[in-house]
Z-matrix of the N, CA and C atoms (Angstrom, degrees):
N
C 1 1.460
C 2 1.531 1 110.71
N 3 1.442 2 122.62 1 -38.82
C 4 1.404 3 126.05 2 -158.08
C 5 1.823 4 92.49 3 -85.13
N 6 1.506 5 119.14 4 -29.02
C 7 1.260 6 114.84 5 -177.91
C 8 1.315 7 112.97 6 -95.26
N 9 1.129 8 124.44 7 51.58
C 10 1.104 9 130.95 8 -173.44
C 11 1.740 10 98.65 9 -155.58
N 12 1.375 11 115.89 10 -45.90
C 13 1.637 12 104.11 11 163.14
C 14 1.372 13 119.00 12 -72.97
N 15 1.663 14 123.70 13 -18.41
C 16 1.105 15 123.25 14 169.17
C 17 1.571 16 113.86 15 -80.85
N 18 0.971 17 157.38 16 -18.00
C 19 1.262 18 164.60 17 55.41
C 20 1.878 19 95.94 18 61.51
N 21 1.451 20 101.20 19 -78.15
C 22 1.469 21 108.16 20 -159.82
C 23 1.260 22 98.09 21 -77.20
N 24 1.298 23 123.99 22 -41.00
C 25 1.609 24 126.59 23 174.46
C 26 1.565 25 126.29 24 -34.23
N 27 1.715 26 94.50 25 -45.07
C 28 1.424 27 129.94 26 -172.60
C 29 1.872 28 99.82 27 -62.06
N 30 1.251 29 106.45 28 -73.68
C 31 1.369 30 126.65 29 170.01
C 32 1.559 31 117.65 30 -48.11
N 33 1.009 32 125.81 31 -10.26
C 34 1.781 33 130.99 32 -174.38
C 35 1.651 34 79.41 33 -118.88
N 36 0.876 35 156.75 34 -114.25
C 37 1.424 36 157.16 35 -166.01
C 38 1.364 37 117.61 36 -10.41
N 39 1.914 38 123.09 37 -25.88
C 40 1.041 39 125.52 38 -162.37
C 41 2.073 40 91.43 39 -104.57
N 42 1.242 41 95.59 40 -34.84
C 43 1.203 42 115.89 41 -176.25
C 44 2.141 43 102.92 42 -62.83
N 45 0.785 44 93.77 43 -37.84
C 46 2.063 45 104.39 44 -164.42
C 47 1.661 46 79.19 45 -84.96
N 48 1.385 47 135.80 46 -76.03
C 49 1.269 48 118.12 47 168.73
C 50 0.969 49 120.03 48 0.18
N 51 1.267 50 129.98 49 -100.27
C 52 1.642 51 157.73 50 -155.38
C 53 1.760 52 83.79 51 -51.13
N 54 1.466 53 117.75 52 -76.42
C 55 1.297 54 102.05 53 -179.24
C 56 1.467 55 128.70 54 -27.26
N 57 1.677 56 108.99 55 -63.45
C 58 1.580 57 90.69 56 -178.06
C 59 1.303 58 124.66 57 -75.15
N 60 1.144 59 118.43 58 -10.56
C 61 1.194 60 123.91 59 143.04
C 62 1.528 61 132.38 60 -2.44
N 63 1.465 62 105.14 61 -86.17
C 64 0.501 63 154.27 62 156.77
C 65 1.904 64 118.69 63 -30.43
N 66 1.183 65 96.70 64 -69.11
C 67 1.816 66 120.41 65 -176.94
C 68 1.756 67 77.73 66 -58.65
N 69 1.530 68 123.61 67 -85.41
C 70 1.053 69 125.85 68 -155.77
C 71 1.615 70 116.65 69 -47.51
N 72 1.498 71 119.06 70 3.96
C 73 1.733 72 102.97 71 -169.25
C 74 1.391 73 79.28 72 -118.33
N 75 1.361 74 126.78 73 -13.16
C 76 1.405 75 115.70 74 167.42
C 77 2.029 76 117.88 75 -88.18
N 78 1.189 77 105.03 76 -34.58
C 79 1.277 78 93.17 77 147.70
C 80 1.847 79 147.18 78 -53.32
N 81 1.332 80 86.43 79 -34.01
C 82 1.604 81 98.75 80 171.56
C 83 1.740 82 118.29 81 -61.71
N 84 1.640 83 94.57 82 -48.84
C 85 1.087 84 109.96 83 -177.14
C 86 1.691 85 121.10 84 -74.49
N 87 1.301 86 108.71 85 -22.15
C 88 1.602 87 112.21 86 140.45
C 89 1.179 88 126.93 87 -63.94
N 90 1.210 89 150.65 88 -73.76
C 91 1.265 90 144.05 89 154.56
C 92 1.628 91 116.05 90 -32.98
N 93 1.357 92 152.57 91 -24.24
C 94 1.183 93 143.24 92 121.61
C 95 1.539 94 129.82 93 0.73
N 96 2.090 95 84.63 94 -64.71
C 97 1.430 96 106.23 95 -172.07
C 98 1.904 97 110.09 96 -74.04
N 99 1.354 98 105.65 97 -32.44
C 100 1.294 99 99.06 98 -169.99
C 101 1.635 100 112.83 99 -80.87
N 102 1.228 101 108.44 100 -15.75
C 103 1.661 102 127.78 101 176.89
C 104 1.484 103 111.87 102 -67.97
N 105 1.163 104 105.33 103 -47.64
C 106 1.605 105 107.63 104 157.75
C 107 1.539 106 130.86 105 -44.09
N 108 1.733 107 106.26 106 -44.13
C 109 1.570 108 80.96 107 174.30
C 110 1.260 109 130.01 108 -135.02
């Protein structure tokens, strides 16, 4: 049972990663854009 919520734990943690990840290289790249003009 416990390796199986750790399992999903694993996968939601790797998953929220990638998201902000993600959010943040698109944030940059907004603020990039607005620095420009």
């Amino acid at each position: 049972m416990f390796g199986v919520y750790g399992y999903i734990l694993k996968y939601f943690f790797e998953i929220s990663c990638l998201i902000l990840l993600i959010y943040f290289k698109q944030l940059q790249l907004f603020f990039s854009v607005i620095s420009q003009l």
